[in-house]
DSSP file (Angstrom, degrees, kcal/mol; ACC not computed):
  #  RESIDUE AA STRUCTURE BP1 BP2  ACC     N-H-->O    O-->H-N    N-H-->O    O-->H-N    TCO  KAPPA ALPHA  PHI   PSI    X-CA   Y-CA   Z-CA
    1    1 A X              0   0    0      0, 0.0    21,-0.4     0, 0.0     3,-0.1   0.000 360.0 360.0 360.0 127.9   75.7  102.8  116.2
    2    2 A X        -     0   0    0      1,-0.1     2,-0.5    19,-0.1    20,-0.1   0.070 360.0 -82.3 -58.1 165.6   78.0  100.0  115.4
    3    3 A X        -     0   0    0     18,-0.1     2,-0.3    19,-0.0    18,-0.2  -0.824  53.1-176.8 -90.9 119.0   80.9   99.8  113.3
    4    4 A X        +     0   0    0     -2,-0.5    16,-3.8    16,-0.4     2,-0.2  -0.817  11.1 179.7-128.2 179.4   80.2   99.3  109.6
    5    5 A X  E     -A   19   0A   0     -2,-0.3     2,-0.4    14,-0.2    14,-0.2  -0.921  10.1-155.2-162.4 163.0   82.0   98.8  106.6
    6    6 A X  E     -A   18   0A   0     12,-1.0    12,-1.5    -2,-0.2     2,-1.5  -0.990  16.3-129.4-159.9 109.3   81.4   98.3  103.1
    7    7 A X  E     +A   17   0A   0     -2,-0.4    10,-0.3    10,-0.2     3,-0.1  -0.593  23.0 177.2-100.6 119.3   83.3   96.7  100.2
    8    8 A X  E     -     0   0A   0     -2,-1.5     9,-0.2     8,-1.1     2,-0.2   0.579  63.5  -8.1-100.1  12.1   83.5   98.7   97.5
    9    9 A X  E     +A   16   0A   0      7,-0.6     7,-1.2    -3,-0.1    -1,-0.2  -0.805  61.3 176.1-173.9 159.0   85.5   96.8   95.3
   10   10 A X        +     0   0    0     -2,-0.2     5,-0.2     5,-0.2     2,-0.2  -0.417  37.8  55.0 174.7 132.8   87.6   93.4   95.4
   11   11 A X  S >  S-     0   0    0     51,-0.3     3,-3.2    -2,-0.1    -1,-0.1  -0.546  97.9 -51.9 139.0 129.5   89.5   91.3   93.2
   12   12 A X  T 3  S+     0   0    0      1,-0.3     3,-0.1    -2,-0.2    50,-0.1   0.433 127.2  66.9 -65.3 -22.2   92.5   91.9   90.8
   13   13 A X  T 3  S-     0   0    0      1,-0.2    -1,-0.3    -3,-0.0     2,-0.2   0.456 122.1 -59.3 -64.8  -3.4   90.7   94.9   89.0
   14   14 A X    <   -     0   0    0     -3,-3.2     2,-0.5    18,-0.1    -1,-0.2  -0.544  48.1-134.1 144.3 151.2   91.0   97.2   92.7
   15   15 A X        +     0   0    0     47,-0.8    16,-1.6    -5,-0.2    15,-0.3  -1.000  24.6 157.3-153.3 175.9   90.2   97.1   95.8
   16   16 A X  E     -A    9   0A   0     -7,-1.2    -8,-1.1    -2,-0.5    -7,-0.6  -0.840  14.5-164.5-176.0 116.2   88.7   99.2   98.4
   17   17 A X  E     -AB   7  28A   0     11,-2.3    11,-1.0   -10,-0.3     2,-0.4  -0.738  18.9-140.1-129.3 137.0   86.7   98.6  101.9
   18   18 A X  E     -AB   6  27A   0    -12,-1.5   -12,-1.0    -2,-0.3     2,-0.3  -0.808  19.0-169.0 -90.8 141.4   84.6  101.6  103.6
   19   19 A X  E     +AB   5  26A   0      7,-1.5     7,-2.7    -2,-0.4     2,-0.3  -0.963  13.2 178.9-139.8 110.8   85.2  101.4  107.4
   20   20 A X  E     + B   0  25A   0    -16,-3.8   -16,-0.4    -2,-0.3     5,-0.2  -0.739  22.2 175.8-119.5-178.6   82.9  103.6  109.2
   21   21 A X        -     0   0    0      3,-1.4     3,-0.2    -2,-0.3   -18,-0.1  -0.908  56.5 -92.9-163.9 158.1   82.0  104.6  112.9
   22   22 A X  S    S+     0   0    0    -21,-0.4   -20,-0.1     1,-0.2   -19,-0.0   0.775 129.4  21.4 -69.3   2.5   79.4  107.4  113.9
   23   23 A X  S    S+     0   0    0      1,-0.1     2,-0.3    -3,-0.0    -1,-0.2   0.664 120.5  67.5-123.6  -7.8   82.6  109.8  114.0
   24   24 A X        +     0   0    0     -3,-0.2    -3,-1.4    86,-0.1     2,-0.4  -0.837  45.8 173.2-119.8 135.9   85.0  108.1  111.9
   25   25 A X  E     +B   20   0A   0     -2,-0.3    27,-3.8    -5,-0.2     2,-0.4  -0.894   9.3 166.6-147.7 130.3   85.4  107.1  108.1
   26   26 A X  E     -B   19   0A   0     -7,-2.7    -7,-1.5    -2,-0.4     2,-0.8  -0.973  28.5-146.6-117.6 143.4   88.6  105.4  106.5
   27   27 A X  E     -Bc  18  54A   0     26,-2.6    28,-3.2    -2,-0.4     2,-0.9  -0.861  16.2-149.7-107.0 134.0   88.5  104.0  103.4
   28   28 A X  E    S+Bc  17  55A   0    -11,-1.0   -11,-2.3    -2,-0.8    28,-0.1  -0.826  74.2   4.9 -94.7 107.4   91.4  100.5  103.4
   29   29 A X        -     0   0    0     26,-3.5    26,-0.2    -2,-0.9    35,-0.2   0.001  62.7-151.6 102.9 158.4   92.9  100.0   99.9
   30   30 A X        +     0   0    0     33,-5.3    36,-2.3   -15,-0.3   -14,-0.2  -0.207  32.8 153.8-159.8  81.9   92.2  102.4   97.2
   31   31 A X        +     0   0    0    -16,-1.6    34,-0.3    31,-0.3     2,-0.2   0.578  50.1  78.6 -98.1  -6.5   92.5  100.2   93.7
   32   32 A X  S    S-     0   0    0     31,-0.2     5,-0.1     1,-0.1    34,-0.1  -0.612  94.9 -90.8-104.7 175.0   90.2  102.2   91.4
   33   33 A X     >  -     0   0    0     -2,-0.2     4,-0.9     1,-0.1    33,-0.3  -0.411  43.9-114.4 -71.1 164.3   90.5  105.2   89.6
   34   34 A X  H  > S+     0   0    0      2,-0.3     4,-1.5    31,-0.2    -1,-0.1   0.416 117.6  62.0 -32.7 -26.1   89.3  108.4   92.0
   35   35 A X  H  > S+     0   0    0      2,-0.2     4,-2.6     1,-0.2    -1,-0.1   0.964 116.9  32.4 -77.6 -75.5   86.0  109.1   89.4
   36   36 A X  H  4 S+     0   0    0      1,-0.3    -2,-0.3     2,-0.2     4,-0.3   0.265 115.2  54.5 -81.8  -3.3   84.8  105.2   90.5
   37   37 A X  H >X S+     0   0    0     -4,-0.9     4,-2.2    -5,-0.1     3,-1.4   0.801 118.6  38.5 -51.1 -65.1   86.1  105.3   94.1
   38   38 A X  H 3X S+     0   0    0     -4,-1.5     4,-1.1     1,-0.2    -2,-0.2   0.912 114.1  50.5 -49.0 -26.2   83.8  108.8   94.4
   39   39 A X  H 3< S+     0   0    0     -4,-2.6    -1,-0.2     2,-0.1     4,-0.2   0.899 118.0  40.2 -88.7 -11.8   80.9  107.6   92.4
   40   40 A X  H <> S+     0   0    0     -3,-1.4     4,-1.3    -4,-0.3     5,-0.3   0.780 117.4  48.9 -86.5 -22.4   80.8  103.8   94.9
   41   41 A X  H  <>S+     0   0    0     -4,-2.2     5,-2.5     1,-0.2    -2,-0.1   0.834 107.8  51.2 -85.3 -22.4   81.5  105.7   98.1
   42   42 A X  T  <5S+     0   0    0     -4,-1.1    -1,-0.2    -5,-0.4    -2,-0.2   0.718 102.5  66.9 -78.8 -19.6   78.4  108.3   96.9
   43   43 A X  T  45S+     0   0    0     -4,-0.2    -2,-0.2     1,-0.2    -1,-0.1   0.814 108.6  39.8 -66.6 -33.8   76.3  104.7   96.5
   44   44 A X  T  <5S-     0   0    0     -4,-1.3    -1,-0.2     2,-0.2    -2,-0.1   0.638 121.8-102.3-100.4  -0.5   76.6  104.6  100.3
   45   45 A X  T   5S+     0   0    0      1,-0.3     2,-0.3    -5,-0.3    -3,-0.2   0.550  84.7 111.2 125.4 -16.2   76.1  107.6  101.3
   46   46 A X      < -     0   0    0     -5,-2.5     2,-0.3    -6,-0.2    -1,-0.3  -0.610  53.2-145.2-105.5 143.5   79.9  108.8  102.0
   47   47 A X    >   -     0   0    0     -2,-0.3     3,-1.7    -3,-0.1     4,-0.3  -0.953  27.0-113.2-107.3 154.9   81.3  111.2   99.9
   48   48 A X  G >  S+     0   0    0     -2,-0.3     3,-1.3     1,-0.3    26,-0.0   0.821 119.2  59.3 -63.7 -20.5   85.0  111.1   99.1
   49   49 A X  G 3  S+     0   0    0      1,-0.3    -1,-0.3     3,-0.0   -11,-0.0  -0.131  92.9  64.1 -91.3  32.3   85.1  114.6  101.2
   50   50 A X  G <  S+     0   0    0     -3,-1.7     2,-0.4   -26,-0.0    -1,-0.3  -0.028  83.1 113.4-134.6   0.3   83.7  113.0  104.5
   51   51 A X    <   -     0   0    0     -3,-1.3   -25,-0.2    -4,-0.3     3,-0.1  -0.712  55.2-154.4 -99.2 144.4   86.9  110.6  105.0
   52   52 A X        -     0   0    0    -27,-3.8    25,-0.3    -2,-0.4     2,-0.3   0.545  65.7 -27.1 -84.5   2.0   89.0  110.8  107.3
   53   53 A X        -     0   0    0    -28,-0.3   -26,-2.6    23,-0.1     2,-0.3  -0.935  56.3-119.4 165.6 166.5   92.3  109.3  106.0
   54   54 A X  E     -cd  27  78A   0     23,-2.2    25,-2.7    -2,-0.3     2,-0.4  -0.813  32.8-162.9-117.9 159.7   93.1  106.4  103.1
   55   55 A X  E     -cd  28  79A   0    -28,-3.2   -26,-3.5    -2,-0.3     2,-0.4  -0.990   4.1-147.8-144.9 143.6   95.1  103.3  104.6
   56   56 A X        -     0   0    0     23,-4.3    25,-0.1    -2,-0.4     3,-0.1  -0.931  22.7-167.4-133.0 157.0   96.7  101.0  102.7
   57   57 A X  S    S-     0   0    0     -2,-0.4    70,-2.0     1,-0.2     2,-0.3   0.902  74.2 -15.1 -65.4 -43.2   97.6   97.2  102.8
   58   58 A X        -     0   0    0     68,-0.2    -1,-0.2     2,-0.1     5,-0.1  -0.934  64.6 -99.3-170.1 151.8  100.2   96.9  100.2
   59   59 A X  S    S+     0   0    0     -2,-0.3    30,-0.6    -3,-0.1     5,-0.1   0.268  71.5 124.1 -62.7 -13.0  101.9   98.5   97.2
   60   60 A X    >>  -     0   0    0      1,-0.1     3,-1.9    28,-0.1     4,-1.5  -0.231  65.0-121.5 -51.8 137.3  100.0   96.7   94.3
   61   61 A X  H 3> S+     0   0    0      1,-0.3     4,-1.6     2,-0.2    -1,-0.1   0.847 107.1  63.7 -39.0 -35.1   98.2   98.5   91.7
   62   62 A X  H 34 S+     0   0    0      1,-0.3   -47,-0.8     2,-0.2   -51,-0.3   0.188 114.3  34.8-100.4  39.7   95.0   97.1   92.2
   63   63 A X  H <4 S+     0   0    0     -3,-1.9   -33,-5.3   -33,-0.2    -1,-0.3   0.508 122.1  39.1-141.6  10.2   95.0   98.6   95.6
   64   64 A X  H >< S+     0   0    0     -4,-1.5     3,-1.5   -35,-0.2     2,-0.7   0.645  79.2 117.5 -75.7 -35.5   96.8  101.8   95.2
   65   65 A X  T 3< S+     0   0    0     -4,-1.6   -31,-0.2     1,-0.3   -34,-0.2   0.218  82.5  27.4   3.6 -43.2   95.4  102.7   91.9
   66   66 A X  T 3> S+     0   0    0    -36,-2.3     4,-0.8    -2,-0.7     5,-0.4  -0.454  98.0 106.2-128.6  41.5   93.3  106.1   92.7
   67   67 A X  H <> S+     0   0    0     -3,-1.5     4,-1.5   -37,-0.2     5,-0.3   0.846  76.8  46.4 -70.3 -78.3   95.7  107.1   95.8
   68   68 A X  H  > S+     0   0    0     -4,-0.2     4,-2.3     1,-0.2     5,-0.4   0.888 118.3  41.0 -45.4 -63.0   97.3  109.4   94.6
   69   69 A X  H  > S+     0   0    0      2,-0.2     4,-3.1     3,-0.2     5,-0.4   0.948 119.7  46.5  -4.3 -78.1   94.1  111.3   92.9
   70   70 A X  H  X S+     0   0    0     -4,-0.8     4,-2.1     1,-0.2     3,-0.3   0.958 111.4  45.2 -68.0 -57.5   92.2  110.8   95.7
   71   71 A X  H  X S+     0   0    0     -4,-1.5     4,-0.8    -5,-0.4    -1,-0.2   0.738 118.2  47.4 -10.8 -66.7   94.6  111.8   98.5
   72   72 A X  H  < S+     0   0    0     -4,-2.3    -1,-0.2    -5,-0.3    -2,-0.2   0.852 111.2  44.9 -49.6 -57.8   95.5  114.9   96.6
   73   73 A X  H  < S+     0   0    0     -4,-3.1    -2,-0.2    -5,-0.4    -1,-0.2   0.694 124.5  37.2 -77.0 -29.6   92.0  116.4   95.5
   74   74 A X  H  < S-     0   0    0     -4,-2.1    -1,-0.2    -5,-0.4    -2,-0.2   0.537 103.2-116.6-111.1   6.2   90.6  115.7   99.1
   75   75 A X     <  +     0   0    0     -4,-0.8    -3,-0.1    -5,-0.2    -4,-0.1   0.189  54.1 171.4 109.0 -22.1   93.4  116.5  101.7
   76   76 A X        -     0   0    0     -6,-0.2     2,-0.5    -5,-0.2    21,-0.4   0.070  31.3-134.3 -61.2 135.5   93.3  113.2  102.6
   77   77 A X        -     0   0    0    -25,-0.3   -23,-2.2    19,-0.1     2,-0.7  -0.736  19.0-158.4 -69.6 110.8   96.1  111.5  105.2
   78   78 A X  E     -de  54  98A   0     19,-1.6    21,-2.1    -2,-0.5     2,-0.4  -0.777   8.4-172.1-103.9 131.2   97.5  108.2  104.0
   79   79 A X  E     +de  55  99A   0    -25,-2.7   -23,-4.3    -2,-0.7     2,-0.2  -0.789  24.1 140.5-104.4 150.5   99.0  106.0  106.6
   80   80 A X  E     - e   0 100A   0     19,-1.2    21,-2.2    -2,-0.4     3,-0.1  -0.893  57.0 -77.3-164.5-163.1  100.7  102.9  105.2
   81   81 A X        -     0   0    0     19,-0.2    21,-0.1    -2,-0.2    18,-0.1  -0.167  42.5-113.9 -97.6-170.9  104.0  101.0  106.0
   82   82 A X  S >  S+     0   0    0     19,-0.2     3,-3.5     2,-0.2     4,-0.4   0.832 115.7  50.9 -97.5 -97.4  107.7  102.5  104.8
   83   83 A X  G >> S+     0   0    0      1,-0.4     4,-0.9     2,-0.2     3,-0.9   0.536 109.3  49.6 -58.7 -42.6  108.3   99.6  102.4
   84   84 A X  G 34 S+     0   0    0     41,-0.2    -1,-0.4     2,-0.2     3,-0.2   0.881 114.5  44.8 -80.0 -16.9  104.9  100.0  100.7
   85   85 A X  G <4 S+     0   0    0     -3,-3.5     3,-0.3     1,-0.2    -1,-0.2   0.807 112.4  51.5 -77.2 -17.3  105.7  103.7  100.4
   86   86 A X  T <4 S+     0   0    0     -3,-0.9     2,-0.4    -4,-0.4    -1,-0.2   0.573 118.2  42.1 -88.5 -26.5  109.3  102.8   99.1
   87   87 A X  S  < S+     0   0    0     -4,-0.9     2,-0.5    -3,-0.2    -1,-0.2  -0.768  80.9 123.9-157.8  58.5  107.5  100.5   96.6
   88   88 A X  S    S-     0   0    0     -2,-0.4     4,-0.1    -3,-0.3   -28,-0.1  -0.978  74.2 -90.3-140.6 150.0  104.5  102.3   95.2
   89   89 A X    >>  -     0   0    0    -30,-0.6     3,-1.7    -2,-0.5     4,-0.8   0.146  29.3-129.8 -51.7 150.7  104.0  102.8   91.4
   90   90 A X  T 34 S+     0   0    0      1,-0.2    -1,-0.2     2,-0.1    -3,-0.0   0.789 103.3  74.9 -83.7  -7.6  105.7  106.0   90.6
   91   91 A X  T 34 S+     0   0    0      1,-0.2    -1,-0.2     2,-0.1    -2,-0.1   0.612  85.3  71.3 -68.5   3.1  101.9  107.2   88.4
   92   92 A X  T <4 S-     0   0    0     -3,-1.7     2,-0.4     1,-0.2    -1,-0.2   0.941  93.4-171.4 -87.9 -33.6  100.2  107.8   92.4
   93   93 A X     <  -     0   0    0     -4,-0.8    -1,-0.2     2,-0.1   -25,-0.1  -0.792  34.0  -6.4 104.0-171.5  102.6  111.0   92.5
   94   94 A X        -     0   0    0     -2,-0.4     2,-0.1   -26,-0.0   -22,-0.1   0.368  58.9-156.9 -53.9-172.7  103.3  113.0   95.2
   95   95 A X        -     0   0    0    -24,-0.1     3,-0.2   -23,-0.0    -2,-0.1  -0.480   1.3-163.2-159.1 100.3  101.4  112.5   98.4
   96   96 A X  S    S+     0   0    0      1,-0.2     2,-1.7    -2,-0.1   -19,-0.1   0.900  83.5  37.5 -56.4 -26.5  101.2  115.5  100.8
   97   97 A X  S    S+     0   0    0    -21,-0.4   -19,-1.6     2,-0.1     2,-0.6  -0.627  70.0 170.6-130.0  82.5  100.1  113.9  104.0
   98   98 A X  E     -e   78   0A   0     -2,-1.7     2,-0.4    -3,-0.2   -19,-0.2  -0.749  10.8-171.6 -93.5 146.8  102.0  110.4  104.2
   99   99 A X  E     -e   79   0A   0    -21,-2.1   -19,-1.2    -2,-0.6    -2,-0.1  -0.806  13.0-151.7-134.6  86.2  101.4  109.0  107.8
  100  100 A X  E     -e   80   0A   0     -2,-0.4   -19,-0.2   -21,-0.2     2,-0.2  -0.412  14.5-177.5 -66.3 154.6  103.7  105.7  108.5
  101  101 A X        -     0   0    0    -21,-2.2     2,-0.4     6,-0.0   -19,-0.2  -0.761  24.0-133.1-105.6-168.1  103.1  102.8  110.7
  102  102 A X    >   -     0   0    0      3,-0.4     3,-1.6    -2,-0.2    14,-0.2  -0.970  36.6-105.4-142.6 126.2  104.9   99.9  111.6
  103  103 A X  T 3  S+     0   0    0     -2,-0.4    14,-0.3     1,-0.2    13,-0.1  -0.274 109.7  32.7 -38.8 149.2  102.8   96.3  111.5
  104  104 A X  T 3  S+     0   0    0     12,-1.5     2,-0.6     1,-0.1    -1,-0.2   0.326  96.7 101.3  36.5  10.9  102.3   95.5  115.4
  105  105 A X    <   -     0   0    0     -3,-1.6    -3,-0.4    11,-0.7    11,-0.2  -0.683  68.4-144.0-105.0  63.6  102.0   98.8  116.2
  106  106 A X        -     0   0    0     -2,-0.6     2,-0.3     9,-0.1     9,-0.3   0.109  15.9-160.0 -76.7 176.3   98.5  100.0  116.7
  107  107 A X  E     -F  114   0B   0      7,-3.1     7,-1.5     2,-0.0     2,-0.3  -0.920  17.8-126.5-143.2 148.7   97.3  103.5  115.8
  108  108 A X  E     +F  113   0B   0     -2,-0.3     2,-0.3     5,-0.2     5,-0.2  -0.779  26.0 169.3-123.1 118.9   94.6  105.9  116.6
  109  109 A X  S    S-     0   0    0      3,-1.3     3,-0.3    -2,-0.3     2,-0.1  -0.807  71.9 -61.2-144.3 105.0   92.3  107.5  113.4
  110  110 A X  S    S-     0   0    0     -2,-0.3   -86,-0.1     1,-0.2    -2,-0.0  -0.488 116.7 -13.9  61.8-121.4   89.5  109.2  115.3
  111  111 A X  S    S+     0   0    0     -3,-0.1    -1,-0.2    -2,-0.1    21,-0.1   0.908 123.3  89.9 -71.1 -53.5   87.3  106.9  117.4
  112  112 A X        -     0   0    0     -3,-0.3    -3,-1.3    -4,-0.1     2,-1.0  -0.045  61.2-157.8 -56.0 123.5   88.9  103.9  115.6
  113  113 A X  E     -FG 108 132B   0     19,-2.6    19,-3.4    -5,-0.2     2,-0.3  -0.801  10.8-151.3-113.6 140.4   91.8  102.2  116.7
  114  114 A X  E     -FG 107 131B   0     -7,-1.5    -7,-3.1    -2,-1.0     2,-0.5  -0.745   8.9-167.7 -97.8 139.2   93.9  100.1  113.9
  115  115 A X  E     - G   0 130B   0     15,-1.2    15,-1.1    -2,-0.3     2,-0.3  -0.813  14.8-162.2-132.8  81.3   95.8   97.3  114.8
  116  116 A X        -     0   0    0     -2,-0.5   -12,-1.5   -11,-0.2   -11,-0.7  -0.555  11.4-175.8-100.7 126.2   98.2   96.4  111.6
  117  117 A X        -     0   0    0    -14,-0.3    11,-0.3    -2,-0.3     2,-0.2  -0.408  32.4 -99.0 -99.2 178.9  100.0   92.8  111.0
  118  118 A X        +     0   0    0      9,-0.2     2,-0.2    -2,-0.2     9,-0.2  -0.531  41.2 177.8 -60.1 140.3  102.2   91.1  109.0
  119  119 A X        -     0   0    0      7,-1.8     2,-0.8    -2,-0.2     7,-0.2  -0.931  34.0 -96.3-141.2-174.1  100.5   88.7  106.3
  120  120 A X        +     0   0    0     26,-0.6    25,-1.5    -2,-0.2     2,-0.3  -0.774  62.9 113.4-111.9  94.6  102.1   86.6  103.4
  121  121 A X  S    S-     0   0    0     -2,-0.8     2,-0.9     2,-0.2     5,-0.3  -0.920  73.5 -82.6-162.8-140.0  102.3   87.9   99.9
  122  122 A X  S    S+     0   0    0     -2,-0.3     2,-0.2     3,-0.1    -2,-0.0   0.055  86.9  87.1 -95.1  22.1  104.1   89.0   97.4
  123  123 A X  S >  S-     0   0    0     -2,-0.9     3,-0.6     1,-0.0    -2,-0.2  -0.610  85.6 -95.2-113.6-175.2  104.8   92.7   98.4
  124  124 A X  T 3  S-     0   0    0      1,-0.2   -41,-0.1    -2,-0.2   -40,-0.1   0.603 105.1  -9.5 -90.0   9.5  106.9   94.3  100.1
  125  125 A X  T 3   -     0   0    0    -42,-0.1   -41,-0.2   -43,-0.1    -1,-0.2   0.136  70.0-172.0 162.6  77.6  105.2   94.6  103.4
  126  126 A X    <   -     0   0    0     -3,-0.6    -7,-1.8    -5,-0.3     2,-0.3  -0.230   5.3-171.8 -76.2 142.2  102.0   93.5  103.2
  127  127 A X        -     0   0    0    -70,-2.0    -9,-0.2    -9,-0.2    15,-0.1  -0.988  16.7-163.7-144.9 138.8   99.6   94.1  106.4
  128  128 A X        -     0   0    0    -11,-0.3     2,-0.3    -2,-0.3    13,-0.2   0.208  23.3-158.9-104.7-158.1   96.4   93.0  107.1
  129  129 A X  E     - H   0 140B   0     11,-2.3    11,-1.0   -13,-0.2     2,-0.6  -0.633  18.0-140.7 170.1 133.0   94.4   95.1  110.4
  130  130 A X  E     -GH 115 139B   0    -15,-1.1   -15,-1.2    -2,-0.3     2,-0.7  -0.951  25.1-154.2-110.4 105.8   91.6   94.8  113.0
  131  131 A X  E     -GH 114 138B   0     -2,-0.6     7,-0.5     7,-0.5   -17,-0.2  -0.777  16.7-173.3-126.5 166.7   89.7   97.9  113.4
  132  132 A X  E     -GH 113 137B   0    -19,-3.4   -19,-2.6    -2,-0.7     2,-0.3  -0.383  24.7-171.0-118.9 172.9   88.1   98.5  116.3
  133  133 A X        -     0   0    0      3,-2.7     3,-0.1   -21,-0.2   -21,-0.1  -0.782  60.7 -81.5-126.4 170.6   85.9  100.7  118.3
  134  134 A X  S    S+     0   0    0     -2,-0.3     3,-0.1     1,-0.1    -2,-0.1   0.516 124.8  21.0 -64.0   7.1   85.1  100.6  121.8
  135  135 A X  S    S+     0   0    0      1,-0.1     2,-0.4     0, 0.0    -1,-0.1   0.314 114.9  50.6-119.3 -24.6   82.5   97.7  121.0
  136  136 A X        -     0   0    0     -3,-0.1    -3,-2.7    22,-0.0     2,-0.5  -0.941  60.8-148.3-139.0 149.6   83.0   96.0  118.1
  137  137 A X  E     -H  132   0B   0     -2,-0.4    23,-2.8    -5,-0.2    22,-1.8  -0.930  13.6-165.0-125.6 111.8   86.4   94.2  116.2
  138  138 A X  E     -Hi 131 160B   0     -2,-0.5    -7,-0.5    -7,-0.5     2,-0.4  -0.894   6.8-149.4-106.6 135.9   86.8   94.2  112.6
  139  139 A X  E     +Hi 130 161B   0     21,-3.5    23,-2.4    -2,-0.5     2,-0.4  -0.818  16.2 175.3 -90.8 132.6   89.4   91.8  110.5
  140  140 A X  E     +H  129   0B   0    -11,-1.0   -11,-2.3    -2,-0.4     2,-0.4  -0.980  16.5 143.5 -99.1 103.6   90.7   93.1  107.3
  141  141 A X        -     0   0    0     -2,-0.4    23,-2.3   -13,-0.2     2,-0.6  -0.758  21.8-175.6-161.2 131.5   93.6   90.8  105.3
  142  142 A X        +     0   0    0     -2,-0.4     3,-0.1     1,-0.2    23,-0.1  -0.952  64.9  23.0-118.3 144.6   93.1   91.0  101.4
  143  143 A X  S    S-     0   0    0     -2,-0.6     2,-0.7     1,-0.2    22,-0.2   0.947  79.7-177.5  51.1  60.2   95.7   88.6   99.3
  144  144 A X        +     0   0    0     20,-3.3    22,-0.4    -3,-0.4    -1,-0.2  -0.743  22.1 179.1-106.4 143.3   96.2   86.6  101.7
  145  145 A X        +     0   0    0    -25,-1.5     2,-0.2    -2,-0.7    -1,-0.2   0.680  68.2   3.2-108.3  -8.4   98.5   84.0  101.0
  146  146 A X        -     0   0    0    -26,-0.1     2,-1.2    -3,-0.1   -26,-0.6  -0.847  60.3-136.1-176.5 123.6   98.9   81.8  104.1
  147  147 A X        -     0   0    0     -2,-0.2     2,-0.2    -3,-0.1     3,-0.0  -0.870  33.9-174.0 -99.0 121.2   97.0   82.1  107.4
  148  148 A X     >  -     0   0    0     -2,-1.2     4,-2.8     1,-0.0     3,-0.2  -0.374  45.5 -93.1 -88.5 179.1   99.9   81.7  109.6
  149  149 A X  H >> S+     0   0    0      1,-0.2     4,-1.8     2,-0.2     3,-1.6   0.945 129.0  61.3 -64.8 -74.4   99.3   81.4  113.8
  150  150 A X  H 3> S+     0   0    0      1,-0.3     4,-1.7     2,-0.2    -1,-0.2   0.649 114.8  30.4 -45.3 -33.5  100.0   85.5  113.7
  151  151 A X  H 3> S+     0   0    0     -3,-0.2     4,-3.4     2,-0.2    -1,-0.3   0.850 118.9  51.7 -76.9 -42.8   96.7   86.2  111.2
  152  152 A X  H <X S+     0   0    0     -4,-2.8     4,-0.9    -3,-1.6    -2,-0.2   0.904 112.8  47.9 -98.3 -35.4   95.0   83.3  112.7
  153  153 A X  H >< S+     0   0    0     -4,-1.8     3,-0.8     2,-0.2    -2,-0.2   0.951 117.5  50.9 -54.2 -62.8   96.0   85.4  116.9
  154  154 A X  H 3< S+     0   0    0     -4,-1.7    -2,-0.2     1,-0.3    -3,-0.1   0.877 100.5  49.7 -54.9 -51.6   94.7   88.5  115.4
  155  155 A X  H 3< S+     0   0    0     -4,-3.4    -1,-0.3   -16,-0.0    -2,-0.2   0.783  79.8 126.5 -52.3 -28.4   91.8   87.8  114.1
  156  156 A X  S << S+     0   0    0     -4,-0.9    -3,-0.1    -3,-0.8    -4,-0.0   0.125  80.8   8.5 -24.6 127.4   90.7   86.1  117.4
  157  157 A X  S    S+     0   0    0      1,-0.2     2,-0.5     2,-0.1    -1,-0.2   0.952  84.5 156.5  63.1  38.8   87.2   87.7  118.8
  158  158 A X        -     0   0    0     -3,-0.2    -1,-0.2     1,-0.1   -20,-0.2  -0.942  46.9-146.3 -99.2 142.5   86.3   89.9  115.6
  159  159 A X  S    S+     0   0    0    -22,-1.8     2,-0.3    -2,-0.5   -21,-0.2   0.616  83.3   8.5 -88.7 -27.3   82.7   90.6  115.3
  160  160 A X  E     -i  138   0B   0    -23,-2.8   -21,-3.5    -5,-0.1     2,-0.5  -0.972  58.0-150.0-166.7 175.2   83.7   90.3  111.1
  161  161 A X  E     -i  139   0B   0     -2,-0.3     2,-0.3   -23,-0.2   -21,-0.2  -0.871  11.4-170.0-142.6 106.6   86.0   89.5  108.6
  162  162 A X        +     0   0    0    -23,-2.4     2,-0.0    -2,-0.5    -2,-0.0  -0.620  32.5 168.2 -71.2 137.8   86.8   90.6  105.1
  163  163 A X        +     0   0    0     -2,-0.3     2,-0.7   -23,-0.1   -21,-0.2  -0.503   8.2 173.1-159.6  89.9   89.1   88.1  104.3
  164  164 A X        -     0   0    0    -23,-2.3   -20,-3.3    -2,-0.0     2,-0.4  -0.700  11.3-154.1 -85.4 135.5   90.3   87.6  100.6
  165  165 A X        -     0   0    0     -2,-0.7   -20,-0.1   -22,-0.2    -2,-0.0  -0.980   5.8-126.2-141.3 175.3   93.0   85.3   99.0
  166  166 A X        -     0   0    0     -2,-0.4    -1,-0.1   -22,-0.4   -22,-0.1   0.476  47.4 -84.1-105.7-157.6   95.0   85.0   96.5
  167  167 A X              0   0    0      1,-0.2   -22,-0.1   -24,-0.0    -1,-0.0  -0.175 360.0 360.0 -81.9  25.9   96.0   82.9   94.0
  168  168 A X              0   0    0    -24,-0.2    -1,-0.2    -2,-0.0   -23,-0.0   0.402 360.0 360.0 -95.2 360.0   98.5   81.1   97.1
């Protein structure tokens, strides 16, 4: 089975991407409230209590939005950078299971490994991410404000690409 994914929202009212694998499920971004993240991830099949972890790009509301919620009420591990954790709205709360990275850095979440960059826009350490499986490369970069030569090296040799931008 391939690596799939799913957008389940995207756009200045939230976003949120399903990334699955047959052993792995993350949800990237989490910009709606926790009721409407559970009731689109129950449209696909996933229920919020089948993920393995939240990841996040950036500190904005409309992709942090149900973190805190969701995180809390399912167990869930959220890995994100230190500046977006330094710079997240003080409503997500607490977070038990915070998991940093550092952009270039790649990381291990089950089968998948994530491979998180730098990107340009207006937060405080916004990161875009290819993850991969042993067969297949997915691109991630939501608000994105300028593909510099580092976005434009990473993506190389993805089998797909979410790719949003911004108003840049």
């Amino acid at each position: 089975m391939a690596l799939l994914f799913q957008v389940l929202a995207s756009g200045s009212k939230g976003n949120a991407i399903l990334v699955s694998s047959p052993k792995t499920r993350i949800l990237v971004d989490a910009g709606l409230s926790a009721k409407e993240l559970n009731a689109r991830l129950q449209q696909t099949g996933t229920a919020a209590n089948q993920l393995d972890a939240i990841v996040i790009s950036h500190e904005h509301t409309d992709h942090v939005r149900g973190l805190g919620t969701l995180s809390r009420r399912f167990d869930l591990p959220v890995y994100l950078t230190q500046g977006t954790l330094d710079n997240l709205p003080l409503e997500i709360g607490h977070l038990p299971m915070v998991r940093l990275f550092q952009p270039g850095v790649p990381f291990s979440l089950g089968n998948l490994e994530l491979k998180p960059f730098s990107i340009s826009h207006d937060a405080k350490d916004p990161t875009g991410f290819v993850v991969a499986d042993k067969a297949h490369r997915l691109g991630i970069c939501t608000d994105l404000g300028v593909a510099t030569q580092l976005v434009k090296t990473r993506l190389q040799g993805c089998h797909g690409l979410i790719l949003e931008a911004n108003h840049d």
